[in-house]
Kinemage of the C-alpha trace (Angstrom):
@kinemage 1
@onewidth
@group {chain A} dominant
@subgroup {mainchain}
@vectorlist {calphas} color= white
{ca unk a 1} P 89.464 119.486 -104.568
{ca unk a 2} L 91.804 122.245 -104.063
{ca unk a 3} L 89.894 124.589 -106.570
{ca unk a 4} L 86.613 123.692 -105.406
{ca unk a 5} L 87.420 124.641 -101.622
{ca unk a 6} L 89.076 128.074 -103.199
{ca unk a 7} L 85.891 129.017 -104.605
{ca unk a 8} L 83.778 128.247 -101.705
{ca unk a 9} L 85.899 130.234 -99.838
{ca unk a 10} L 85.407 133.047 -102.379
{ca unk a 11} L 81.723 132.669 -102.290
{ca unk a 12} L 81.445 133.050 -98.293
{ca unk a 13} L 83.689 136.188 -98.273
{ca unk a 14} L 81.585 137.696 -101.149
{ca unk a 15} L 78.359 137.086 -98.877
{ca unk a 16} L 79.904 138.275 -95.802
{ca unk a 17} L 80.920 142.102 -97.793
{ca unk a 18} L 77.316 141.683 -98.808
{ca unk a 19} L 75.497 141.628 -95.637
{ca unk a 20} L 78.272 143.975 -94.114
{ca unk a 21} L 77.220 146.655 -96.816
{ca unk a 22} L 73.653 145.586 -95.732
{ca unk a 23} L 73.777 146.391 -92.292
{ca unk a 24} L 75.611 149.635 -92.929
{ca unk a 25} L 72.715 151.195 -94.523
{ca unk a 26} L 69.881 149.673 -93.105
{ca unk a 27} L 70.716 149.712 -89.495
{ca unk a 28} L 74.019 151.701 -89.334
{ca unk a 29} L 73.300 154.540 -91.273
{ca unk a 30} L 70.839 157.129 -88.738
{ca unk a 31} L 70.855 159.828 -91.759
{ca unk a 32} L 66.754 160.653 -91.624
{ca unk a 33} L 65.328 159.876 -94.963
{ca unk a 34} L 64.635 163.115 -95.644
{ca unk a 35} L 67.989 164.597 -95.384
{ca unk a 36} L 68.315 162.200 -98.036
{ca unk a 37} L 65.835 163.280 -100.485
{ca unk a 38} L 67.826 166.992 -99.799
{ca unk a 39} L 71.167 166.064 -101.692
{ca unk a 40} L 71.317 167.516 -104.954
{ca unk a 41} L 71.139 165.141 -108.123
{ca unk a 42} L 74.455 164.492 -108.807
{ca unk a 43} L 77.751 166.366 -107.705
{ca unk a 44} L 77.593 169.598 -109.649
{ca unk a 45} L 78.908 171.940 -107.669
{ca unk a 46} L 76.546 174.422 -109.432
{ca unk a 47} L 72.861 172.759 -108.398
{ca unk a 48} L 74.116 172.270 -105.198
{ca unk a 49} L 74.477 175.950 -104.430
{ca unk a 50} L 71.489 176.576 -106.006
{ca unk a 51} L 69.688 173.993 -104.021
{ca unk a 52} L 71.368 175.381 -100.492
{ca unk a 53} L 70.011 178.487 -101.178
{ca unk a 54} L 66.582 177.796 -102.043
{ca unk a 55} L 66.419 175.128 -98.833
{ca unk a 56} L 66.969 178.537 -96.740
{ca unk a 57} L 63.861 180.293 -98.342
{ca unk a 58} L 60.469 179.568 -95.764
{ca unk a 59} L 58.086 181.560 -98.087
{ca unk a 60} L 57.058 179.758 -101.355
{ca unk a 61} L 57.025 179.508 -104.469
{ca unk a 62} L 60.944 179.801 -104.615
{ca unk a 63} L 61.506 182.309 -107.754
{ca unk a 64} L 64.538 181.387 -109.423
{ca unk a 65} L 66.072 183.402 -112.962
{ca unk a 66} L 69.496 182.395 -114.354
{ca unk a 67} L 70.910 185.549 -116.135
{ca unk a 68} L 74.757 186.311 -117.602
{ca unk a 69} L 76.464 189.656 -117.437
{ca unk a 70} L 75.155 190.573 -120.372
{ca unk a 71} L 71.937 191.330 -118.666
{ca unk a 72} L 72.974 193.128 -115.309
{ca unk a 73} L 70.855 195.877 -116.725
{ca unk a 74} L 67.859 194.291 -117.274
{ca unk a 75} L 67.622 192.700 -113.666
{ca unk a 76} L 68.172 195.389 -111.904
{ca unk a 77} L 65.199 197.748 -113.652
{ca unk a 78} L 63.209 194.888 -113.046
{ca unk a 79} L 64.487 194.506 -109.004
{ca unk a 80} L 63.167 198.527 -108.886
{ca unk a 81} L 59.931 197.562 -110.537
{ca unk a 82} L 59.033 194.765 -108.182
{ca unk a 83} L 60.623 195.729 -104.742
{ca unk a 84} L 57.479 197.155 -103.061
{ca unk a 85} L 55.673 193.442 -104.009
{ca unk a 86} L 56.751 191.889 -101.191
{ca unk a 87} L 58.494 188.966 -102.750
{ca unk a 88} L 61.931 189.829 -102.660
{ca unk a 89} L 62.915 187.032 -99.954
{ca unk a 90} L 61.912 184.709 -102.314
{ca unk a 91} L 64.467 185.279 -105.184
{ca unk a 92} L 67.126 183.262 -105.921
{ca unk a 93} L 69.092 185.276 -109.042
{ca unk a 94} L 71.415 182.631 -110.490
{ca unk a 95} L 74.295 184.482 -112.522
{ca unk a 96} L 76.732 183.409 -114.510
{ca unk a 97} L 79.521 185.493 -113.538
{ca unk a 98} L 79.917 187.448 -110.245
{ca unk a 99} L 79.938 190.878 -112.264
{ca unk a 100} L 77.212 193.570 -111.554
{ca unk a 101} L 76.120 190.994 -108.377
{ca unk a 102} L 76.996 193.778 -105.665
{ca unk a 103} L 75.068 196.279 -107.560
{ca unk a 104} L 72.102 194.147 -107.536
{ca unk a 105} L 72.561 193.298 -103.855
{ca unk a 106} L 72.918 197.038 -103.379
{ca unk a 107} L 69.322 197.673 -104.793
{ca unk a 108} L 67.448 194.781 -102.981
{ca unk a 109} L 69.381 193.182 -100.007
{ca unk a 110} L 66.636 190.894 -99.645
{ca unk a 111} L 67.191 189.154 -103.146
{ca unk a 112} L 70.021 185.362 -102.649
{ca unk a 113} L 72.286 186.104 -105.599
{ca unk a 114} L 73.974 182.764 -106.656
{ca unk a 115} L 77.311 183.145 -108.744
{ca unk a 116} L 77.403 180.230 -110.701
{ca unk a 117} L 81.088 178.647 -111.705
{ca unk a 118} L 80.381 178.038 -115.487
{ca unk a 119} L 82.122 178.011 -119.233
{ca unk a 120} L 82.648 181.096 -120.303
{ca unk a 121} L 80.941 180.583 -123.479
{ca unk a 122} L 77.730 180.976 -121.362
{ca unk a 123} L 78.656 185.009 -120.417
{ca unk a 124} L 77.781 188.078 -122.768
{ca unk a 125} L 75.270 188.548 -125.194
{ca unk a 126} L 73.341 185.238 -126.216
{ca unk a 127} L 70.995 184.993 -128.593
{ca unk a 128} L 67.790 182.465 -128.765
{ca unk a 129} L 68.802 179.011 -130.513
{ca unk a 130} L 72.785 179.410 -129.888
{ca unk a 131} L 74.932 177.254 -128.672
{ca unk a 132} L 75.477 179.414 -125.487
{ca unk a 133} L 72.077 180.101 -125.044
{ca unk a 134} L 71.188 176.532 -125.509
{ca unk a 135} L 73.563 175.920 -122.568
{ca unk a 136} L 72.269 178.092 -120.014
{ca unk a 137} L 68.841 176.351 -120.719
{ca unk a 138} L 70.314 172.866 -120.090
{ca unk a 139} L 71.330 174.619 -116.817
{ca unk a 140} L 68.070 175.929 -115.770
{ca unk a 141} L 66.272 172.594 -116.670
{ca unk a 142} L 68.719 170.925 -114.394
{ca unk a 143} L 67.835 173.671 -111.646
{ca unk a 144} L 64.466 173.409 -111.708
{ca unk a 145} L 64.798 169.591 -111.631
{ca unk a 146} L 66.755 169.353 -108.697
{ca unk a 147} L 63.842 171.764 -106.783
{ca unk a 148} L 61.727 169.678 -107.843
{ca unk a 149} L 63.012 166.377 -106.582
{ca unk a 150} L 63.011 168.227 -103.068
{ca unk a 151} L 59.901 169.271 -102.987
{ca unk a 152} L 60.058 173.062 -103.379
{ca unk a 153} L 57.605 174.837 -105.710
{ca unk a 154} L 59.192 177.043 -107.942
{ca unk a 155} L 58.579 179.678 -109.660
{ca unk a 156} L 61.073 179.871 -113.055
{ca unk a 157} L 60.461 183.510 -114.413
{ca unk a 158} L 62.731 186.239 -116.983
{ca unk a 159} L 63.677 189.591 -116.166
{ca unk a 160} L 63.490 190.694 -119.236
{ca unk a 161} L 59.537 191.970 -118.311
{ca unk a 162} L 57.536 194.437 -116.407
{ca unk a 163} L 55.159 193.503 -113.451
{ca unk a 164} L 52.665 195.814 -113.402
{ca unk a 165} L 50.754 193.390 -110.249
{ca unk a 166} L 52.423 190.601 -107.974
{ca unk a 167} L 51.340 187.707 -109.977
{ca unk a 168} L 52.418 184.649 -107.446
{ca unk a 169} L 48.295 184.802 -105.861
{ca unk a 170} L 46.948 184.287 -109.490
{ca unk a 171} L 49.892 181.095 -109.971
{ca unk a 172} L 49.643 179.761 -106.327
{ca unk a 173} L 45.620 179.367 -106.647
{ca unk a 174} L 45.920 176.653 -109.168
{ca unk a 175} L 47.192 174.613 -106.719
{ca unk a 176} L 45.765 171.336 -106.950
{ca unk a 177} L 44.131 171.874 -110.047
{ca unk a 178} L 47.177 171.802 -112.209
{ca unk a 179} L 50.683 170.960 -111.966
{ca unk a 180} L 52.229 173.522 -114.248
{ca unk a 181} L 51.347 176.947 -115.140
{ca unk a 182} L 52.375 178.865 -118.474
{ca unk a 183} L 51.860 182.167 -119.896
{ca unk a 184} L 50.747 182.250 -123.595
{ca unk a 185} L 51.910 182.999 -126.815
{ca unk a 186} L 50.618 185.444 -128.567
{ca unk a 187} L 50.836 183.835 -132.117
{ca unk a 188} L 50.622 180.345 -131.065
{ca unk a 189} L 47.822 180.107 -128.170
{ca unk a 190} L 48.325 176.299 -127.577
{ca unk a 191} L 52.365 177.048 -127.120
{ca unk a 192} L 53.996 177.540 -124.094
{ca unk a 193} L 56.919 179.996 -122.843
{ca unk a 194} L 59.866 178.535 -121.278
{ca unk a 195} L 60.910 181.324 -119.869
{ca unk a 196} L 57.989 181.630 -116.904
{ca unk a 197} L 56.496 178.354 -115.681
{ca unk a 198} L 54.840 178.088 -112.106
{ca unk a 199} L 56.094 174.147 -110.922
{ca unk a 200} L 53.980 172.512 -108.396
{ca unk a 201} L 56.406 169.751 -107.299
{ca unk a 202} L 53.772 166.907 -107.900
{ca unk a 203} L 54.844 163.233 -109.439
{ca unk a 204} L 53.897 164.276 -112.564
{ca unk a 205} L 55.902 167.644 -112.920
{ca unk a 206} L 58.963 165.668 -111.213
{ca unk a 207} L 58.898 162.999 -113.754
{ca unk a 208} L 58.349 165.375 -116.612
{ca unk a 209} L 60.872 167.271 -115.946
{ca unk a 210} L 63.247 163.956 -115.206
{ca unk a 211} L 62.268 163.115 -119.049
{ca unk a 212} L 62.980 166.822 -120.003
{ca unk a 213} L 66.518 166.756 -118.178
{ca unk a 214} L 67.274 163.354 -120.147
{ca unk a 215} L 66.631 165.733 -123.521
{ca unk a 216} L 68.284 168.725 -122.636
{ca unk a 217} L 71.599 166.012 -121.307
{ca unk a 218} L 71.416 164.531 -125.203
{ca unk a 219} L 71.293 167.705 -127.020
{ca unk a 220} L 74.356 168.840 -124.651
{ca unk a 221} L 76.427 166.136 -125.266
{ca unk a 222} L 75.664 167.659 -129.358
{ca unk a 223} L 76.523 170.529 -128.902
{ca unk a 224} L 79.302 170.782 -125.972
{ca unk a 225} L 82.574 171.560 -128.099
{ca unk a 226} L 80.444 173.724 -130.294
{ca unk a 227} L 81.163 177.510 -130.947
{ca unk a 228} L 78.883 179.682 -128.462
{ca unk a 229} L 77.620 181.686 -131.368
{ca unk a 230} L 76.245 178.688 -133.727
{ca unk a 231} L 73.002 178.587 -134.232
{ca unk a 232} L 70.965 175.136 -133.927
{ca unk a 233} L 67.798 174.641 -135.522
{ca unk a 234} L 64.455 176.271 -133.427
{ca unk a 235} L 62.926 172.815 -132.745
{ca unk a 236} L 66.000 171.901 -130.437
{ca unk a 237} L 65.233 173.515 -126.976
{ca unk a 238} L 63.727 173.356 -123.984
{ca unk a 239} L 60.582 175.429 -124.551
{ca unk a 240} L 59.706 172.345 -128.029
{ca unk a 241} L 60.863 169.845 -126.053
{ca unk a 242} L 58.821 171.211 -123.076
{ca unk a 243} L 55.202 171.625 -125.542
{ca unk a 244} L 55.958 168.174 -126.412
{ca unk a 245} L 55.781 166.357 -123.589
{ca unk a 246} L 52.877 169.063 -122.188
{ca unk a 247} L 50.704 167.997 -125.576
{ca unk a 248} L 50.815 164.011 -124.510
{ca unk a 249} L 49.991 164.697 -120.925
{ca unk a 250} L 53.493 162.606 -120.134
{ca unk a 251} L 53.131 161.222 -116.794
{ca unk a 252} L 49.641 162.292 -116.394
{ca unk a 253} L 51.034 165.933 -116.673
{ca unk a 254} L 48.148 168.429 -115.953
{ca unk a 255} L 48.589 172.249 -117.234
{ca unk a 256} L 47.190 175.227 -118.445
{ca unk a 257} L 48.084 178.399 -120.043
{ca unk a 258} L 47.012 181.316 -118.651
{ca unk a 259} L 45.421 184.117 -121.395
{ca unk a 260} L 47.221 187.057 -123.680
{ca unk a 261} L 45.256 189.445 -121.745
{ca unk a 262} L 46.502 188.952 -118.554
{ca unk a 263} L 50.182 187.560 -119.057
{ca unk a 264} L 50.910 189.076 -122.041
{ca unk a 265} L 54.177 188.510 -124.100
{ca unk a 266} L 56.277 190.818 -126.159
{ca unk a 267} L 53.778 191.257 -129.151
{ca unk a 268} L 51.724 193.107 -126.531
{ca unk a 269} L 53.777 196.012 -127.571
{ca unk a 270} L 53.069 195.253 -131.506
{ca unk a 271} L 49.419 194.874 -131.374
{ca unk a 272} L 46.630 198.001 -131.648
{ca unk a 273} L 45.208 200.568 -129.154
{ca unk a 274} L 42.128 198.962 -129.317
{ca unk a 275} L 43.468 195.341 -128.835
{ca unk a 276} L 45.911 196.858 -125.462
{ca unk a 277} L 42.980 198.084 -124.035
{ca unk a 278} L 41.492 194.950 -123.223
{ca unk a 279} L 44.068 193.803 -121.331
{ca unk a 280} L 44.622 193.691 -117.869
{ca unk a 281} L 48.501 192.350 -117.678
{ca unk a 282} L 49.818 191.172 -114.296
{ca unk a 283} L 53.075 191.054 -116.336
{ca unk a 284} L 54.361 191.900 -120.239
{ca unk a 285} L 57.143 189.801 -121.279
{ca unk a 286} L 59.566 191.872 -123.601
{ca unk a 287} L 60.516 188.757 -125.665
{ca unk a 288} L 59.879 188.901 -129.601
{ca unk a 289} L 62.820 191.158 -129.833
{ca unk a 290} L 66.378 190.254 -130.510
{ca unk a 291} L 69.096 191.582 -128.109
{ca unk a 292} L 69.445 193.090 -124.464
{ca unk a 293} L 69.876 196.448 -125.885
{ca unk a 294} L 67.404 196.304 -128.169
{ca unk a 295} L 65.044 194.992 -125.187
{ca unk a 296} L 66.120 197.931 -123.213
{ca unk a 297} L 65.137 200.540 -125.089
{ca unk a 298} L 62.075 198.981 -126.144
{ca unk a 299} L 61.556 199.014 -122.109
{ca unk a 300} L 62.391 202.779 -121.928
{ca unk a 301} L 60.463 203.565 -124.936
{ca unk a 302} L 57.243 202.246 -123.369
{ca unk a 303} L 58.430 203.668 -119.953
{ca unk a 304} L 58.676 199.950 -118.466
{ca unk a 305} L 62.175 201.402 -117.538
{ca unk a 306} L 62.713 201.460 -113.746
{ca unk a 307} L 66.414 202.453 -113.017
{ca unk a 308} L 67.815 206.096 -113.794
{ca unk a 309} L 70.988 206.743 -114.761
{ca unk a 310} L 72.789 207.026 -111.735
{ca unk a 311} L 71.951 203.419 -111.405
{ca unk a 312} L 69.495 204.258 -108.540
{ca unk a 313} L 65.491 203.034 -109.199
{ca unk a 314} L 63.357 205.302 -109.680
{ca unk a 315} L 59.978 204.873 -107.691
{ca unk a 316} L 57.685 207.535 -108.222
{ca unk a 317} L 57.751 205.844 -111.946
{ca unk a 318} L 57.330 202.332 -110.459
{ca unk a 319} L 54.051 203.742 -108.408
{ca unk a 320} L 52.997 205.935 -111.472
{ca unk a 321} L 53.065 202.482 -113.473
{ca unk a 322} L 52.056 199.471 -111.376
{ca unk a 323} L 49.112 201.589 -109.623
{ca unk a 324} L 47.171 201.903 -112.959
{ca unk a 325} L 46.502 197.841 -112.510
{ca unk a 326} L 44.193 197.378 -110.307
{ca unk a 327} L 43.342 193.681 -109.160
């Protein structure tokens, strides 16, 4: 009798917490809804700053690059080239470490720099398919995730390029019509670059990119205690796991990849006269090239170069190069 009565007891105090917990968020908690849907994912730190920023920005898309100091360089020839665009409010430049972050402030004011606390195996130079690359990656998925999930269209793009025309009217008018935007490949048409997608934040793009978060989390948890510089075999990134789930139309996905001849890649600078002459670029990606240095003076060979040597940007080469496209 004794144990019966203790477990009745038990099972009325269980019920009572219940109900208590219950009323707490159904009627007690006043939080609007949608201050809910604005919390980050989880309690990184990292997306949360990311995420604060990018609430701040009115204009859309958000454009959002995640560089390490091994690229200071690059980002701020490109912050010359684009300055006079107009789009500079937009910006968010995620960075790895706070080094070369007051320079770039110093050229743009305009552009939200977000210093990122991260392993330092993500800093210096990376290269494509290494560990430390790899990382960064599972960082930028996770980014453009959590924009996602609050409904901010984003605009994931690579310094490591030249805009020769202010692409975002081209990428905003598929609005509606698609749900992501790529540029092409050059020697695989039907493949995508990870390094610029245009993300309207529609079910389908949120739960591919869930799915793609859940891939990038798994190959992490490979590679975590991993040396920085090992390589992992090409068909374990973002960019295949990204095609994949683009080629079965995963959620309903719709896309499309926008032509070589008018967001071109790096083999732009490989191919013929005849062949550059009928295109049109809004932007060349200098990909297709290993290293930042090597991407530099590709850049400055080509006279895609934007900042002098005193570190200052020099515009009558910015207007000399962008005016020549003519849209």
């Amino acid at each position: 009798m004794r144990s019966y009565f203790e477990h009745f007891t038990i099972g009325i105090i269980a019920i009572l917490v219940v109900c208590l917990i219950f009323r707490h968020y159904v009627f007690d908690d006043k939080t609007p809804r949608s201050a809910h849907r604005k919390r980050p994912l989880h309690n990184d730190s990292n997306i949360a700053l990311v995420l604060e920023a990018a609430l701040q920005i009115k204009d859309r898309p958000v454009m959002i690059t995640i560089v390490n100091d091994g690229y200071v360089n690059l980002v701020k020839s490109w912050i010359c080239n684009t300055k006079h665009m107009g789009f500079h409010k937009q910006i968010i430049i995620i960075v790895t470490s706070p080094q070369g972050t007051d320079e770039i402030k110093k050229l743009s004011p305009d552009v939200t720099v977000v210093a990122l606390n991260v392993d330092q195996s993500m800093n210096g130079h990376q290269e494509y398919s290494h560990v430390g690359y790899l990382k960064i990656m599972v960082l930028r998925t996770q980014i453009q995730l959590a924009l996602l999930q609050n409904d901010i269209e984003v605009y994931s793009f690579e310094c490591d390029s030249v805009f020769l025309a202010n692409p975002l009217p081209k990428l905003r008018a598929h609005s509606g019509e698609h749900d992501i935007v790529f540029i092409s490949n050059y020697q695989r048409p039907k493949a995508i670059n990870g390094g610029f997608l245009y993300l309207f934040p529609t079910p389908a793009t949120k739960a591919t990119f869930a799915q793609l978060n859940r891939m990038m989390l798994k190959l992490f948890s490979k590679i975590r205690n991993d040396p920085s510089d090992k390589f992992i075999p090409t068909y374990e990134n973002d960019q295949v796991y990204l095609s994949t789930l683009v080629t079965e139309k995963y959620a309903g996905l719709k896309s499309t990849i926008l032509p070589f001849s008018i967001f071109s890649d790096g083999k732009w600078y490989d191919i013929s006269e005849e062949e550059r002459k009928l295109t049109y670029p809004f932007l060349i990606h200098n990909n297709w090239i290993k290293g930042n240095k090597a991407k530099e003076g590709r850049a400055k060979k080509w006279r895609h170069w934007f900042l002098k040597d005193d570190g200052s940007c020099d515009f009558n080469w910015v207007k000399e190069v962008t005016k020549k496209i003519i849209y």
